[in-house]
N, C-alpha and C positions, 0 to 999 in steps of 0.2 A: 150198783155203781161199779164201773170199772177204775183199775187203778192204770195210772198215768205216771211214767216218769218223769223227771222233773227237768229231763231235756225235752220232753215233747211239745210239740204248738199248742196251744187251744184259741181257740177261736172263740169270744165272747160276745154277744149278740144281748146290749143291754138298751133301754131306753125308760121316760119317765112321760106321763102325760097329767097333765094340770088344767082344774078350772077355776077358775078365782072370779069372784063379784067385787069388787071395786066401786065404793059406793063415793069415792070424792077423792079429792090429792090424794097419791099416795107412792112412794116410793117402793119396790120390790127386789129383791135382792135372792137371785136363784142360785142353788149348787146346783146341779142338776148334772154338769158335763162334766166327761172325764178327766184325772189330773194329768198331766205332764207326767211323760214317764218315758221308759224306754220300751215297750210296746207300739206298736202300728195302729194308729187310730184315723179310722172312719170317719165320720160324725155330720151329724146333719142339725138345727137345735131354729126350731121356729115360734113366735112370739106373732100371738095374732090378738088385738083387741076390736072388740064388735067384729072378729071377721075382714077386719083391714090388718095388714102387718105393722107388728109398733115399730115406733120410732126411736135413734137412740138409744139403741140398745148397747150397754157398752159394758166388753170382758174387762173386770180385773183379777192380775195375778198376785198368787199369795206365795211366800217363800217357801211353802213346804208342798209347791207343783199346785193346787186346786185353784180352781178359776168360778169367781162370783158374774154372775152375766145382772149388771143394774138395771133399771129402767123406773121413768115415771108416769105418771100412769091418770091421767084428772078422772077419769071416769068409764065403766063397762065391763063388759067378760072378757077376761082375760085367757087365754087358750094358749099352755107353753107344750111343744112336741117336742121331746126330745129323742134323737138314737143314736148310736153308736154301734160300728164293728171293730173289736179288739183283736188284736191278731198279738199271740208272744209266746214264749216258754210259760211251763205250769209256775214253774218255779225262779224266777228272776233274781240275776245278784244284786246284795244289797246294793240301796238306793247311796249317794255321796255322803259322808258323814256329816254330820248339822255341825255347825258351830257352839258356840261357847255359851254364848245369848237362849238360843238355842235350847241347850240341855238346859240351862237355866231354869227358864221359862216351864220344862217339862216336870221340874222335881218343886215346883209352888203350887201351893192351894189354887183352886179357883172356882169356880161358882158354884159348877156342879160335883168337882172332884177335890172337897174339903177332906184334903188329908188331916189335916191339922187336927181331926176329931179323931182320926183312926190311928191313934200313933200306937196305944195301948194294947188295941187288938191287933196289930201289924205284930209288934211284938210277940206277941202270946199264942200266935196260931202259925209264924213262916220263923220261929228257931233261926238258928243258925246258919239256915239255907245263904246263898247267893248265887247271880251270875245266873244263867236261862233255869238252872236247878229250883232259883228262888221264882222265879217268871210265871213256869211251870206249875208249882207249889200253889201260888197265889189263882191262877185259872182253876186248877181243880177243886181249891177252897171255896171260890166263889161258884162252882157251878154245883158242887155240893149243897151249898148254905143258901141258894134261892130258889124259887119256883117261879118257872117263867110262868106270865099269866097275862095275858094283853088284856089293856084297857086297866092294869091294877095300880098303875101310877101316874102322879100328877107331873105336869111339866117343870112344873116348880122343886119337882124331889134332886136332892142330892146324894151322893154315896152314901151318908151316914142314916139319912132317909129311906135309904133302900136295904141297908143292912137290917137298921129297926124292923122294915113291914115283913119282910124273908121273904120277896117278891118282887119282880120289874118283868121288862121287856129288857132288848136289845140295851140300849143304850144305860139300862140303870145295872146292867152287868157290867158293861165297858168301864162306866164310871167308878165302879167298886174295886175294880180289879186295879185299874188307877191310881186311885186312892191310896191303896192298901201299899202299894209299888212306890208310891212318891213317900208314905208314911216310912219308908226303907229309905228313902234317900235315890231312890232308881229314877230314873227319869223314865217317863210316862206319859201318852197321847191320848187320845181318843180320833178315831178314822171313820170316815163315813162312805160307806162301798156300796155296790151293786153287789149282787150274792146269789149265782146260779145255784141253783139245790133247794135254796132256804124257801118254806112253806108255811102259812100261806105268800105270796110274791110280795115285797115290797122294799124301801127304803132299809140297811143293816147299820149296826154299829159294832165296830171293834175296839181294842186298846194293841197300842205296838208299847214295846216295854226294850228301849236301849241298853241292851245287855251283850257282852260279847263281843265288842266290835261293830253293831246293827240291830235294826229295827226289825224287832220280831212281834210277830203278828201272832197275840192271842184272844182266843174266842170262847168265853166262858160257857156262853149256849150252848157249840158244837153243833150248831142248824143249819153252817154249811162247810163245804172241805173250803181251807182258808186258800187254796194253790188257786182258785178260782173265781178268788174276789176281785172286784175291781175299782183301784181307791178314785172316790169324790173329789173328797175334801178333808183336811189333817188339822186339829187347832188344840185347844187345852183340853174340851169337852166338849159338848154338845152344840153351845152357846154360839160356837166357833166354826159349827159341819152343817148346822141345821138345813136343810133342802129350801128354805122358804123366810127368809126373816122380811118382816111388812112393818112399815111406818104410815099410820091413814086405816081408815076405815074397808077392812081384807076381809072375805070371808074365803076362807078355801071348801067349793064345792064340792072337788071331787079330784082324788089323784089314783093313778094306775102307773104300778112298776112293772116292767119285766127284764126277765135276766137268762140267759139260757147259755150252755157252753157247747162247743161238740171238741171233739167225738162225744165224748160219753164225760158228765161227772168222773173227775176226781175222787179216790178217793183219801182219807185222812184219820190218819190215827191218831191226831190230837196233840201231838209231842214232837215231833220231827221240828226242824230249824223253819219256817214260813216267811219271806220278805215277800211284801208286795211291790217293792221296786220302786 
């Protein structure tokens, strides 16, 4: 990988492809396109059922920039293309500060980021730390204490679930790291991005941790430089980013990500300040 400073452009070349069986009524709710941001965005995003283009398809915006694209659906294969080209700085000034509601919302339990169980070990392992020192702290604990393992967890697991098995993916790191952050009293996300670098290609999850003044972006895995992520969708956890929520009889057949930046990968040390804007 080549390193990049954090004035340079990069150019992000991301997209998602979807096939879904649709067996009766059903309402679909995709993340799939990129959030609002300060970035130059491209984007193309098509919705084809049996091979005709659906209908009513309708973007809603969420306040933290990600956009849900709706639709319903009575019956067939459902075909979503998406791509995008991102054009911006590696490294982007923090995004507007959130409100009040806001942080609120980031420092409570929630489905998959039940602090409330982690209060003990919040204590017992991040000391006296605070402020990006504790942020920090809390990333390198979590990427110490699990072993990524795909396919080793349920959808139904939550932090405390992922702490128990000392294993997850993506997302059951973000959730821990979370956790551990809101059991501090830190206000705490979970992001759902495209991820040039990360292998095998697919869908990513991070946690951004309000510390300092902004929304810093950490990544317990370390599976890609975070200067070259590109944010989805931003909500409590999972529950809130997920690429795909279905109401009705869904089966997803089959999904393809891809994510590529140029010039070259970024690189990342892990520690450096990261907004994703």
């Amino acid at each position: 990988m080549t390193t990049q400073t954090s004035a340079q452009e990069l150019v992000r070349r991301v997209g998602a492809h979807l096939e879904l069986d649709v067996q009766g009524p059903a309402v679909l709710a995709l993340q799939v396109a990129v959030a609002h941001g300060p970035r130059r965005v491209q984007e193309h995003l098509e919705v084809r059922v049996d091979g005709a283009p659906a209908d009513g398809v309708q973007e809603l915006d969420s306040p933290t920039g990600g956009r849900t694209h709706l639709l319903q659906v009575q019956r067939g294969r459902v075909v979503v293309d998406y791509r995008a080209v991102v054009a911006g700085p590696a490294a982007p000034g923090p995004p507007p500060a959130p409100g009040a509601q806001e942080l609120l919302e980031a420092t409570r339990p929630s489905r998959y980021v039940d602090s409330d169980r982690l209060g003990a070990l919040a204590a017992a392992e991040t000391g006296d730390a605070g402020g990006l020192e504790l942020a920090r702290a809390v990333t390198a604990w979590v990427g110490r204490r699990l072993a990524y393992v795909p396919g080793s967890s349920r959808p139904t697991d939550a932090a405390s679930d992922t702490l128990l098995a000392g294993q997850g993916v993506c997302r059951d790191y973000a959730h821990l790291v979370a956790g551990i952050l809101r059991a501090r009293d830190v206000p705490a996300r979970v992001t759902a991005v495209y991820a040039p670098g990360l292998s095998p290609m697919d869908f990513h999850a991070v946690a951004e941790a309000w510390v300092e003044g902004a929304w810093h972006v950490l990544d317990a895995t370390a599976l890609a430089p975070r200067s070259s992520l590109v944010r989805i969708a931003t909500g409590r956890d999972t529950a809130d980013t997920a690429f795909l929520t279905t109401t009705g009889p869904v089966a997803l057949l089959g999904q393809e990500v891809t994510a590529v930046v140029e010039p070259a990968l970024p690189l990342d040390d892990g520690w450096s300040p990261v907004h994703l804007g």
